[in-house]
N, C-alpha and C positions, 0 to 999 in steps of 0.2 A: 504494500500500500504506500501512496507518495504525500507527504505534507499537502493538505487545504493550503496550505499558503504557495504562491506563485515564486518566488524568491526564498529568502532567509525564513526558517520557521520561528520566528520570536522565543513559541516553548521549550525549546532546545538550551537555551540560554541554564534554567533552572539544572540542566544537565552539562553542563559547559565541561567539566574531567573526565569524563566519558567520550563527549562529542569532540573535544582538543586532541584525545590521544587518538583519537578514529582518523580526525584528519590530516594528522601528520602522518602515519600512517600510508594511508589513500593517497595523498597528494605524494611522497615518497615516491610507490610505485608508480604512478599514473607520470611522472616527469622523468624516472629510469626509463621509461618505454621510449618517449623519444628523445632522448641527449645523443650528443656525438659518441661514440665509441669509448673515447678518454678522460671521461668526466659518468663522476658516479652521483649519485643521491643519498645520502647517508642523515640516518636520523641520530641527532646527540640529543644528551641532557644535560638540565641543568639540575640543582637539589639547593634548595634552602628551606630555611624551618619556619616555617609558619608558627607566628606566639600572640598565643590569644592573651598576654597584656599587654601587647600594643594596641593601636588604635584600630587594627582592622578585625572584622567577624566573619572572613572567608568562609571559618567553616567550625560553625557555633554554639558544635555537640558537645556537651557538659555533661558529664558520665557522675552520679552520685555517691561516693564512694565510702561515706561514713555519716551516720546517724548517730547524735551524741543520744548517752543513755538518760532516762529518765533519773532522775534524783528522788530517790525513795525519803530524803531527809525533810523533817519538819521546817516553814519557816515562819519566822515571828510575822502577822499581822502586816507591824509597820513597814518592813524592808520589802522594797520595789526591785524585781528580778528582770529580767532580762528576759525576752523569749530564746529557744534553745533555738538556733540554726541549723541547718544542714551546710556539713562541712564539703564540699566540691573540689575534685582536683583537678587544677588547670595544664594542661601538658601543650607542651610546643611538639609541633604537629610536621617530619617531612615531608614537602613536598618536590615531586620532580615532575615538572616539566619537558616537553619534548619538541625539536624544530629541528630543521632541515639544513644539511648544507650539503652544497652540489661542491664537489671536489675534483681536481683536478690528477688526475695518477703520474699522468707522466712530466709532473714539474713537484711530484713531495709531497701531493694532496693538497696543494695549493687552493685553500675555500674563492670560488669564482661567483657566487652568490648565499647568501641565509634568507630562507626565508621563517619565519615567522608569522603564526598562529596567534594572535596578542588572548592573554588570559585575566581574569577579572583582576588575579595576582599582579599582575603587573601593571594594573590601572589605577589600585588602589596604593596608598602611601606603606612604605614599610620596606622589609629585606627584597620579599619577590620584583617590586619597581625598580629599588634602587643596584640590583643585580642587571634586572633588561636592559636599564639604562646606560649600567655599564660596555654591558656584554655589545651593545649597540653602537657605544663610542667608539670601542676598540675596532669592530667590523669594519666601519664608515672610514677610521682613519688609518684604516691597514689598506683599504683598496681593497672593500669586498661589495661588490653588490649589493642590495636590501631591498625586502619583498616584504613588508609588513600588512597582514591583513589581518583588519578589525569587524570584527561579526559579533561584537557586545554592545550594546547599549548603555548599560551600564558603567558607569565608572571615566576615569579623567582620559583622556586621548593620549596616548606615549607615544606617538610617530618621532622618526626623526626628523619630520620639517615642521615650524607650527600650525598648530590651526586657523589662527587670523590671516594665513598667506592664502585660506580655502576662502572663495565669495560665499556669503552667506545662503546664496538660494542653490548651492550643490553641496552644503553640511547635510549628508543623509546620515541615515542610522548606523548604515557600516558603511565603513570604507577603505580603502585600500590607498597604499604608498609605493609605490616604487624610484628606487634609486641607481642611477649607476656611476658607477666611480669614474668614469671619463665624461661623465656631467656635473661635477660637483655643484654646478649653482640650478641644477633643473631634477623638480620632481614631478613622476608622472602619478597623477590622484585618478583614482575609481570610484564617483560616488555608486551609493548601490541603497537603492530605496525600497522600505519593505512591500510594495505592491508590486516589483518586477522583478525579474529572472536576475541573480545574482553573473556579474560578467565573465569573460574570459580574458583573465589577463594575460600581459604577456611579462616573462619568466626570465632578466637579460644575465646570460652567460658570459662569455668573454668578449670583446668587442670586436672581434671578426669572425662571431660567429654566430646564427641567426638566433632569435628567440624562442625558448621553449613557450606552450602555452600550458594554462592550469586553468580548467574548469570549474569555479569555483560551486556556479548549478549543481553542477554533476557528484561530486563529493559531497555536497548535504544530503543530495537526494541518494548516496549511496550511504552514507551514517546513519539516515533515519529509516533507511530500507534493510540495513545489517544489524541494529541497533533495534531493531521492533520496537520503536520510538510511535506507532501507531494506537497503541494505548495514551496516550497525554491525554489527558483530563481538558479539553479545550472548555469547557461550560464554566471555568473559572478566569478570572483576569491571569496574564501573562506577567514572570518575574523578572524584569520592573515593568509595572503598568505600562500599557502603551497611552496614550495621550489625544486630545482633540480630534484631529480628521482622521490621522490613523486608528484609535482604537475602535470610532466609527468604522473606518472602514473595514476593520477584521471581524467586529461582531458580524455586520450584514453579509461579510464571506461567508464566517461559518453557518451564520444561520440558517444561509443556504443550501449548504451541504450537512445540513441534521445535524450540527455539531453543539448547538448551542440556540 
């Protein structure tokens, strides 16, 4: 069964670690298929720890792990106690993340593009950002290519170009960046709006050599088709609400197709 929705499926989002390691994944092989010969597609990771006392709630399971005992002791009247709490243990949480670099064999594995899945982790403030962030500097200023594609709503924009350099009437909901390192002062943007077919971008490898292309359609719709992502509860709002014309516009989709 293929997503009600034309484009990006919004409810996916609430599945974002499932759907992230799916499309690295997919898009991996789906760009081995057509590369030159001498360039591979290899998927790395990254690991940092997610700590639930910092400022973010990535992932906000609080496990109970101790009930104090009741106190069988008498007390006076006067004296004001205190309710008993429940004690919670908070543990920092690894996470690993997964992206793509297209490598080169016959120059030492030389990275000729990264592309990049952007994850809520890395929108939000904390370790996971200020890792991307890094990890992105280094790319950019080693002379590697960058392929960032954003399919969240949610959370602050990480691209390597800003968003004020975007017109305001092509800010859609996801979008994509591409960079290549014999442009440094030119980025090519993808807006991608949730009422249409998400695009095919194009993938730049070394600079004499043509572009791969990545399906970006075709990979959601194979996530949510390997993924039995056909069960989503649509008769509920999507996580984060969608807003004005769009959430209009997705209830009267679903409601057309019995969903809601």
């Amino acid at each position: 069964m293929k997503s009600p929705f034309p484009g990006m499926d919004p409810y996916l989002g609430s599945h974002w670690r499932d759907v992230h390691s799916r499309l690295v994944i997919y898009a991996a092989d789906h760009l081995q298929s057509s590369l030159p010969s001498d360039l591979r597609a290899r998927v790395e990771e990254r690991v940092f720890v997610e700590s639930e006392l910092g400022q973010r709630g990535v992932f906000p399971d609080v496990r109970v792990v101790e009930r104090p005992r009741q106190s069988g002791e008498a007390v006076a009247v006067e004296e004001i106690t205190a309710t008993d709490p429940l004690v919670t243990h908070l543990a920092d949480e690894p996470v690993t993340e997964g992206y793509i670099e297209i490598v080169d064999v016959g120059t030492g594995n030389r990275v000729v593009p990264a592309i990049e899945f952007i994850s809520l982790a890395n929108k939000t403030p904390g370790e996971g950002r200020t890792l991307y962030v890094q990890k992105q500097q280094e790319l950019w200023g080693g002379g590697v290519n960058l392929v960032e594609i954003d399919s969240l709503r949610k959370g602050e924009r990480v691209f390597s170009m800003s968003e004020y350099r975007i017109p305001p009437q092509y800010r859609t909901p996801y979008q994509i960046v591409v960079r290549r390192s014999w442009k440094p002062m030119q980025a090519e943007y993808y807006p991608a709006s949730l009422r249409e077919r998400l695009p095919i971008i194009s993938v730049p490898l070394r600079e004499t050599d043509d572009d791969a292309k990545l399906d970006l359609q075709a990979l959601i719709e194979q996530c949510y088709r390997n993924g039995a992502y056909d069960d989503l509860n649509y008769s509920v709002p999507a996580n984060p609400p969608l807003e004005g014309d769009d959430d209009a516009w997705a209830s009267a989709l679903l409601g057309e197709k019995g969903l809601r």
